[in-house]
C-alpha positions in Angstrom: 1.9 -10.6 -40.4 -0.3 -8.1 -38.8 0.4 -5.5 -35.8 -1.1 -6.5 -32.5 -2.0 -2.7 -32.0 -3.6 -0.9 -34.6 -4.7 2.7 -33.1 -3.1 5.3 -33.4 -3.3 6.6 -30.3 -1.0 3.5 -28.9 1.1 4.5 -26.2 3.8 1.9 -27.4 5.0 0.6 -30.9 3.7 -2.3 -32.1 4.4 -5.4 -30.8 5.5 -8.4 -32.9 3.0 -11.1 -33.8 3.9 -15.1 -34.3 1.4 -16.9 -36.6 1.7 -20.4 -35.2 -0.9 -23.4 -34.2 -0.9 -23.9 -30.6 -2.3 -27.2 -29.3 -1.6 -29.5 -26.0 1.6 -31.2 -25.4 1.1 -34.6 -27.0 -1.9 -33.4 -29.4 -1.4 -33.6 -33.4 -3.4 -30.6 -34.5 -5.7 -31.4 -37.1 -5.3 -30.6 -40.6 -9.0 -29.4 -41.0 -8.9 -27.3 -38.3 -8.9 -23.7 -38.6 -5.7 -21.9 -37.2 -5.5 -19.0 -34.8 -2.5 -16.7 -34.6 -0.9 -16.1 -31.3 0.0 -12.5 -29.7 2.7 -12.8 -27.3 3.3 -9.7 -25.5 6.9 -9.4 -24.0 5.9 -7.3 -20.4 9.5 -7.3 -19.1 10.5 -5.0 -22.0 8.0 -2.4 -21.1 9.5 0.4 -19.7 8.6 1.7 -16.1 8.1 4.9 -15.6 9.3 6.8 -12.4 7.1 10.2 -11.4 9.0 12.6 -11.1 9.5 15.3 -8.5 9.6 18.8 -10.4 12.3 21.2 -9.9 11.8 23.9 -7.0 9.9 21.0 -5.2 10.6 18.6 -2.8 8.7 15.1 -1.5 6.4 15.4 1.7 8.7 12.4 2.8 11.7 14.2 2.4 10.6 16.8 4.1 9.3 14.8 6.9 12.4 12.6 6.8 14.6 15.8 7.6 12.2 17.3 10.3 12.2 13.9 12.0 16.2 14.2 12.3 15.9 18.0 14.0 15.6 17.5 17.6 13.4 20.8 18.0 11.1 19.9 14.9 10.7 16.1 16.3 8.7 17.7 19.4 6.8 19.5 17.0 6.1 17.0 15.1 4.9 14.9 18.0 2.4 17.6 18.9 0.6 17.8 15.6 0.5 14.3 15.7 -1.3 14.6 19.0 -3.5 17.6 17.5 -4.2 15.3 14.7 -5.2 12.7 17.1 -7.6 15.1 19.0 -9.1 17.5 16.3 -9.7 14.6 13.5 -9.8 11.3 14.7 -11.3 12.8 18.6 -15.0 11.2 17.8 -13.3 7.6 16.7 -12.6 6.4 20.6 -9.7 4.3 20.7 -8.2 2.9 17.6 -4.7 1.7 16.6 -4.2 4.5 14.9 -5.3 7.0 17.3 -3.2 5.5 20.1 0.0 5.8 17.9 -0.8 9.4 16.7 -2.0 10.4 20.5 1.8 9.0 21.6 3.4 11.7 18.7 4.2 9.0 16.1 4.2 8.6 12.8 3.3 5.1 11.0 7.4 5.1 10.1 8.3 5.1 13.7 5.5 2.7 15.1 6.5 0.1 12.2 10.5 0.1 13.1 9.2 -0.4 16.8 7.4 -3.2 16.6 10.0 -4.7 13.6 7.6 -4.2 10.2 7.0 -2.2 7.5 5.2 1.2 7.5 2.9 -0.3 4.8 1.6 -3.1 7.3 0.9 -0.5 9.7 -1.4 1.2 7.2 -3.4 -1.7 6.4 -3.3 -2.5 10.3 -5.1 1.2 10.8 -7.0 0.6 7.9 -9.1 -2.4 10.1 -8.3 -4.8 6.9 -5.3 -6.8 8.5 -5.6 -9.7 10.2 -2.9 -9.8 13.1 -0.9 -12.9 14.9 -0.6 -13.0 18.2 3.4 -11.4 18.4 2.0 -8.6 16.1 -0.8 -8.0 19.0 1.7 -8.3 21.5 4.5 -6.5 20.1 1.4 -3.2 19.6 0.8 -3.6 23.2 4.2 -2.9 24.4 4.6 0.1 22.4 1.6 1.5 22.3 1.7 0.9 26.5 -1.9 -0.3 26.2 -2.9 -3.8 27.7 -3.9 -6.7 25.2 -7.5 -6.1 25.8 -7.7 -2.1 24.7 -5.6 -3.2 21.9 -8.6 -5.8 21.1 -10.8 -2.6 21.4 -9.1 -0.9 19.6 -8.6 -3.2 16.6 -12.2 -4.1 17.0 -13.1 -0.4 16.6 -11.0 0.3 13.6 -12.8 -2.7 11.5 -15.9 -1.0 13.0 -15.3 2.5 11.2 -13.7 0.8 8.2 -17.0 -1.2 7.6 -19.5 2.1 8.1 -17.3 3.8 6.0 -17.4 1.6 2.9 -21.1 1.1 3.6 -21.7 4.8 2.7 
């Protein structure tokens, strides 16, 4: 038998290796025919690494997390939201994401108020998500914007996502 992985600069040990025909369900294999060893890799066994957080340092989330619990930092953190809105995103008109950050909030709090997952609200802001009409609806509400600047605004957003990937 031979390894499957044969530099030395593997990040794994080698895996094991079957030597066995493999034809269709049904098929004889031929006697003349030349046979091919097959490689099967196990993937579940491989193990999954977690990055870590080094000592003396804490997570961005963590932090954020804890501010967002402190009554005095949530107001803070609602204004450079706002400033974020205004200083970075001031020449983009009206977007999703510029609505939610002019209102103070982060994508966290805009996703648990229209019931999804801070993830969709990324790929909402990033103009690459297609929405349904409750989506739409529930945005509106929240962000206290009728359903045609929402339109704007989601028309917009695929607007500056497209000139950006054009450069």
């Amino acid at each position: 038998m031979t390894q499957a992985m044969r530099l030395p600069a593997a990040s794994s040990r080698p895996t094991k290796t079957f030597n066995r025909t493999v034809v269709a369900p049904g098929v004889t294999p031929d006697a003349g025919s030349d046979a091919q060893s097959c490689v099967v890799f196990s993937i579940e066994t491989h193990p999954k690494l977690q990055p870590q957080v080094p000592a003396k340092h804490r997570r961005m989330a963590d932090i954020t997390k804890n501010w967002e619990k402190d009554t005095a930092r949530q107001a803070a953190m609602a204004e450079a939201r706002q400033w974020v809105a205004a200083e970075f995103h001031g020449t983009d008109g009206d977007t999703v994401r510029t609505l939610r950050l002019r209102k103070g909030w982060s994508q966290t709090q805009l996703a648990e108020a229209i019931g999804t997952s801070q993830s969709h609200v990324a790929r909402i802001e990033r103009g690459d998500q297609n929405l349904a009409i409750q989506t739409c609806r529930k945005l509106a509400d929240v962000l206290a914007v009728d359903m045609n600047v929402l339109d704007r605004a989601l028309r917009r957003q695929e607007e500056l996502t497209l000139a950006k990937s054009a450069k």
